[in-house]
N, C-alpha and C positions, 0 to 999 in steps of 0.2 A: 268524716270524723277521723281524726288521729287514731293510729293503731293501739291497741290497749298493751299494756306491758307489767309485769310486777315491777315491785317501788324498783329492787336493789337494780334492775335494766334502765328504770327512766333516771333514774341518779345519776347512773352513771354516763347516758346518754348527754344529760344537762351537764354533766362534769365535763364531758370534751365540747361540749360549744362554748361552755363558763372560759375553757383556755383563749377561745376567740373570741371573746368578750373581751376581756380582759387586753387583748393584744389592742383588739379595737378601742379602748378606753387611753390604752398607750399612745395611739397613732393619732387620736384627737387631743391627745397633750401636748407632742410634741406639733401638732398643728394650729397650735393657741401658743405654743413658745416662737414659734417662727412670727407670726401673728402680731408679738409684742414688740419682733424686731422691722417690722413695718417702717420709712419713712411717715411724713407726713405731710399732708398738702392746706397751705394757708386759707384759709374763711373770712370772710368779708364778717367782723363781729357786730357789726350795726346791721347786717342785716334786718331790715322790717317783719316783724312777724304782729298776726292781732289776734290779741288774748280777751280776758276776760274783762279788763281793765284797760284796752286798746290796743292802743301799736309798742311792743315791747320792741328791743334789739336782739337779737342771738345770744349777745352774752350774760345777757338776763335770765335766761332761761336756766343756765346752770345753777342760780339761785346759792351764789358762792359757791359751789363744789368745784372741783378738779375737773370733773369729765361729766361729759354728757352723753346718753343715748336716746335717738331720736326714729321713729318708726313716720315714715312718711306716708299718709293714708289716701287713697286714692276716692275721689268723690265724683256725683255724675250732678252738675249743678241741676237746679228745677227740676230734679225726678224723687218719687214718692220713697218713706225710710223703705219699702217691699225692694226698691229698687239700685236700691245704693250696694257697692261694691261688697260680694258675701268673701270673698278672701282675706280682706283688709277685716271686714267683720270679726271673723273667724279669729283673726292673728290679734284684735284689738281688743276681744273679749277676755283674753287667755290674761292678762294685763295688769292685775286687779292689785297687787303687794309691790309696793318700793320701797319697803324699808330695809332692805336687807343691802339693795344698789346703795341708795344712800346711806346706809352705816360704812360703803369705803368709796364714801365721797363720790356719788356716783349719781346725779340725777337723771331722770326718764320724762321725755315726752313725746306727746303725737301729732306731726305738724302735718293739717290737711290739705288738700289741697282745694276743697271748695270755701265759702265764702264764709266768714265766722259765723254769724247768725244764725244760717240755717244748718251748719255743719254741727255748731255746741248744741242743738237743738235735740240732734240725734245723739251726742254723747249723754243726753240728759235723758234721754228716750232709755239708751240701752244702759244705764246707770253705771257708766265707769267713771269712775274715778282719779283716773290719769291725767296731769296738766295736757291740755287741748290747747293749741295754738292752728290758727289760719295761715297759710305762707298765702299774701297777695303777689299779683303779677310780677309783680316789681321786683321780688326776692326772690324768684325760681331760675332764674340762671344763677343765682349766686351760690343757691344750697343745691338744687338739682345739678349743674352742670352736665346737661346733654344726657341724663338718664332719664328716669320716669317714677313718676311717686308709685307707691310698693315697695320702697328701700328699706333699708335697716342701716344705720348708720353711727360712726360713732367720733364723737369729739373729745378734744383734750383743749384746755385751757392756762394762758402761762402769761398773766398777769392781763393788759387789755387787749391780749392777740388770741385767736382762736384757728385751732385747728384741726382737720379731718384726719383720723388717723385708718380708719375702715369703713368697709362699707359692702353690703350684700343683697339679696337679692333672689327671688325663685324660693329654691329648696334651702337658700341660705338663712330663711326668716324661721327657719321651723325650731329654733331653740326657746321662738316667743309661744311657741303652742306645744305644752305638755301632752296632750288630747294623741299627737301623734306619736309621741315615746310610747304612753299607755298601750294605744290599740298595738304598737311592735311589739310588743309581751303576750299579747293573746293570742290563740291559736289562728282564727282567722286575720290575721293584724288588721291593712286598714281599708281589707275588701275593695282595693281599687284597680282598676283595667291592667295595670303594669306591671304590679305584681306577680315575683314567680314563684306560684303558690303549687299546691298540690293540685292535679286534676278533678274539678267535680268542688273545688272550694268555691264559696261565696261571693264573686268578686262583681258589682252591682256599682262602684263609682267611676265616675271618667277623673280623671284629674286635669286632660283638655277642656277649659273652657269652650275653647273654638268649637268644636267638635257637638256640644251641648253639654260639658259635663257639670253636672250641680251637688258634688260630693258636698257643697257647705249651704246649701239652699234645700228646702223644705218645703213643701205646698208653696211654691211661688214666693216666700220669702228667705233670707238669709236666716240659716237656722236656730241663729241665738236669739234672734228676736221672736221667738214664739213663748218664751217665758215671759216675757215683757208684758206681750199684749193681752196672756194670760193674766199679768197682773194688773191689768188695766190703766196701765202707761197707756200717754197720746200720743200717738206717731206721729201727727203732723210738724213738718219741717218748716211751715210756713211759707213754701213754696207753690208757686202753678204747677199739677201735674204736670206731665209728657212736655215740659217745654225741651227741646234740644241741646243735647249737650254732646261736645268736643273728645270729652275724658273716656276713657275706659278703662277697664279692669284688666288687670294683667297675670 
């Protein structure tokens, strides 16, 4: 446990980290101004994607706005919802309000990377609400280019040409999941292997997948979907169990 202290010690204590807060609040500003001065790299805007209503194009998806942000969700085809990617889970839960993107022309969607059918299947399952598009084969060099779906990325739009202006990835998705700002405020933050925490603190998640780590999985499932099933949603994808698949989580 934290050491105990009267208020007028821990004030003041939280007053000289508040100055590095603060510094660090500065040095993410100016790393979103450098950000804006980014080039840009051109987008095939016919790229094929299939929605609800089929094969849209790329530029459709902005749904007239300016710009788009597109979270790429990694899928393991013909394996069971228990089984499907708890990162992209995790990052895809967090998800749920665009109105606030779209008030500065700003639309959001999640392009999977397994099959529409049984991909929207799971989006229905875990009840979000976010436009869900499928990228088939035929689109993944176009929007991927030599990366891997887990991206976060972002477009800008200037009349019928389309263009990528960012794009990130890892540690860089974690602005879609509040869950982990929250846990950095609590004493224990987010109880994971790497943290450098006090001697004797709590620290019980891996954040290596490789390794076996299941900071986002729960009794053998990905851990948002335990409300789900609580509420007796069907998980079935429509898919054969265990049939094999290519993809993996990153």
């Amino acid at each position: 446990m934290p050491q105990i202290a009267d208020r007028e010690t821990w004030r003041a204590k939280v007053g000289e980290l508040r100055i590095k807060e603060k510094a660090h609040t500065r040095a993410g500003d100016a790393l979103a101004a450098e950000r804006r001065r980014l080039p840009m790299v051109e987008v095939d805007p016919t790229a094929k994607l299939i929605g609800a209503d089929g094969l849209v194009p790329l530029i459709d998806v902005f749904d007239g706005r300016s710009q788009l942000i597109a979270y790429f969700h990694m899928w393991h085809a013909g394996r069971p919802a228990a089984e499907q990617c708890e990162g992209c889970t995790f990052s895809t839960t967090h998800i749920s309000e665009v109105s606030y993107l779209n008030s500065r022309d700003v639309s959001y969607a999640t392009f999977c990377e397994g099959p529409y059918e049984e991909s929207s299947r799971y989006h229905d399952f875990m009840g979000w609400t976010t436009p869900w598009y499928s990228v088939p084969p035929e689109s993944v060099d176009a929007l991927i280019a030599d990366r891997h779906f887990g991206i976060l990325a972002s477009y800008i739009r200037q009349g019928d040409r389309v263009f990528e202006t960012y794009w990130t990835t890892g540690r860089g998705n974690e602005p879609m999941s509040p869950s982990y700002g929250l846990l950095d405020l609590t004493a224990y933050g987010r109880q994971e292997l790497w943290e450098d925490s006090p001697e004797g603190w709590p620290q019980r998640w891996d954040s290596n997948r490789r390794s076996g780590g299941s900071q986002f999985r729960l009794d053998g499932r990905p851990t948002a979907q335990w409300s789900r099933i609580k509420a007796g949603r069907d998980d079935d994808l429509g898919a054969a169990a265990g049939e094999d698949s290519e993809h993996h989580c990153h």
